[in-house]
matplotlib code that plots the C-alpha trace (Angstrom):
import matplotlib.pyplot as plt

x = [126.8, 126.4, 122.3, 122.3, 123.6, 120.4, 118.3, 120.8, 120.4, 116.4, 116.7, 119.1, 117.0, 113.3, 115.0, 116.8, 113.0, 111.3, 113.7, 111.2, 112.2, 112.5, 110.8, 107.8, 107.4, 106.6, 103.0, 101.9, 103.6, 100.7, 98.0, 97.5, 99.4, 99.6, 102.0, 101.7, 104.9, 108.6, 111.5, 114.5, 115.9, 115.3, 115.1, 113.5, 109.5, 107.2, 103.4, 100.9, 97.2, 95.7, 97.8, 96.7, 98.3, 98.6, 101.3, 99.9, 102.1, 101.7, 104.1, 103.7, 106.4, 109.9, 108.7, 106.1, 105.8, 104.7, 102.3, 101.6, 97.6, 95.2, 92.0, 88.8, 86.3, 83.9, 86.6, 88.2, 91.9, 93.3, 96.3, 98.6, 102.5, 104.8, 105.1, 107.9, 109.4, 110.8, 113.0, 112.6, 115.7, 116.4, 119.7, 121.9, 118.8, 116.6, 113.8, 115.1, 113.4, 115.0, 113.7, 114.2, 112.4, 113.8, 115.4, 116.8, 117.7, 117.7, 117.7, 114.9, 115.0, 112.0, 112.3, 108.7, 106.1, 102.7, 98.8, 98.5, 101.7, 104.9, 107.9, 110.7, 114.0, 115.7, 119.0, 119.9, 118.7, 114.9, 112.2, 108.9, 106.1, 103.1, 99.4, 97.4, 95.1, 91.6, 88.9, 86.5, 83.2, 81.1, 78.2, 74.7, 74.5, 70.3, 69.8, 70.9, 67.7]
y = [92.8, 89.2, 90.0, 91.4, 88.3, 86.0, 89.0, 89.3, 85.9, 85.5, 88.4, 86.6, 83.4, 85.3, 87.3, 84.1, 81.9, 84.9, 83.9, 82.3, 80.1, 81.5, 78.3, 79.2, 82.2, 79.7, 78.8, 82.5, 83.0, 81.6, 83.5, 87.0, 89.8, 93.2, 95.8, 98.5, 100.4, 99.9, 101.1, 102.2, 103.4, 105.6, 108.7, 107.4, 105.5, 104.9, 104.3, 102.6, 103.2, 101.0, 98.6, 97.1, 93.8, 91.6, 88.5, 85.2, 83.1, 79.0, 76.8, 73.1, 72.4, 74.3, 74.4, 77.0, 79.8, 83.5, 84.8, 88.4, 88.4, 91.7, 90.9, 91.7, 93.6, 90.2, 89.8, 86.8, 86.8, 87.2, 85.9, 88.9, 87.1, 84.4, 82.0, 82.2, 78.2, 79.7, 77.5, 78.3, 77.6, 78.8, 80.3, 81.8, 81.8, 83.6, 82.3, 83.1, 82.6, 81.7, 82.6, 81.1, 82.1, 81.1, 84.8, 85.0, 84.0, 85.5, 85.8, 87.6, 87.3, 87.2, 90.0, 89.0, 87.6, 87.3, 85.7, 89.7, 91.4, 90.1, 92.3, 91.0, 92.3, 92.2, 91.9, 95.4, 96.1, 97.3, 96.1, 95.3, 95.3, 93.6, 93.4, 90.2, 90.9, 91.3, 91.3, 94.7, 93.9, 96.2, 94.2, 96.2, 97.0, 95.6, 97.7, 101.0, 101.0]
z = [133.5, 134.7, 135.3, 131.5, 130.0, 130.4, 128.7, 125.7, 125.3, 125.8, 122.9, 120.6, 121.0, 120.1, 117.4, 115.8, 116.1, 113.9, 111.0, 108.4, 106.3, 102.9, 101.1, 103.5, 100.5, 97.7, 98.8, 98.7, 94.5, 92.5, 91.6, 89.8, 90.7, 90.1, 90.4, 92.7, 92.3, 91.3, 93.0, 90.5, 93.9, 96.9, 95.1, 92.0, 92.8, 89.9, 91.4, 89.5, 89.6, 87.2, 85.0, 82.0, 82.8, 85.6, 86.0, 87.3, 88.8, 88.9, 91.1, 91.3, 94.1, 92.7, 89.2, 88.1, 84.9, 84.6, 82.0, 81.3, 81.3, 79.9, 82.4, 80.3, 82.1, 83.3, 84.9, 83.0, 82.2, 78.2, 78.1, 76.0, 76.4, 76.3, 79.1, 80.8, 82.9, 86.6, 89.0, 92.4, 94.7, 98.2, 98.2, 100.6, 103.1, 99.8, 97.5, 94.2, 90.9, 87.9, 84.6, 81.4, 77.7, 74.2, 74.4, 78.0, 81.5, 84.5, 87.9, 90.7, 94.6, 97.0, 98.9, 101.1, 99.8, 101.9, 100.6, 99.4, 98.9, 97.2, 96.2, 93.9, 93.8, 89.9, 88.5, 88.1, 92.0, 90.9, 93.7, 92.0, 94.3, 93.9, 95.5, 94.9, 91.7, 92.6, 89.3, 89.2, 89.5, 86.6, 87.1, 87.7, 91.4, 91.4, 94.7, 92.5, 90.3]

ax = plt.figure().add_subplot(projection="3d")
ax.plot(x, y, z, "-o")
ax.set_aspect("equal")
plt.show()
């Protein structure tokens, strides 16, 4: 037992480094994003192939907003909703977002959020997950004619 000590503790140390620190997240939130599928629970996953709106993100330090956008097809955003002010605070070693528009408040936690995935984890326990918003391209291929 004495020779496994040193190797529990080599473990414990590695495994305690990896933790990253939740703030960390916030450089990867702004941007457009768009969601890939939503999880109402394990047995209940709604995939999306194409959405007609994206969310862009903007953080300036803790303070940022969301905007519902309808991308045209040149590729340029038309912005479709309100604008809603988010708080971010790191909480009980989370990123959480806190949402405020003249109608309502609420709460969202940072599951992970990477530069091309993100998923958010709601109020009433749905996980929204997201993949970085990338414009189609329907301009003439010149090598096609």
């Amino acid at each position: 037992m004495k020779q496994l000590w040193p190797f529990l503790m080599l473990g414990f140390v590695i495994l305690s480094c990896e933790k990253k620190d939740p703030k960390e997240q916030l450089k990867y939130l702004s941007g457009y994003w768009e969601i890939d599928k939503v999880e109402f629970s394990e047995d209940s996953i709604k995939e999306y192939s194409i959405s007609p709106y994206v969310d862009y993100l903007e953080f300036k330090d803790e303070k940022g907003f969301r905007r519902k956008v309808k991308p045209n097809f040149d590729g340029t955003p038309f912005v479709a909703g309100t604008t809603e002010e988010i708080q971010a605070i790191v909480e009980n070693d989370s990123l959480r977002l806190y949402h405020k528009t003249p109608y309502a408040t609420w709460k969202e936690t940072i599951i992970s959020a990477e530069e091309n995935k993100m998923r958010i984890l709601d109020p009433e326990g749905v996980i929204y997950h997201y993949n970085r918003y990338e414009p189609i391209n329907v301009t003439k291929n010149e090598e096609a004619e």
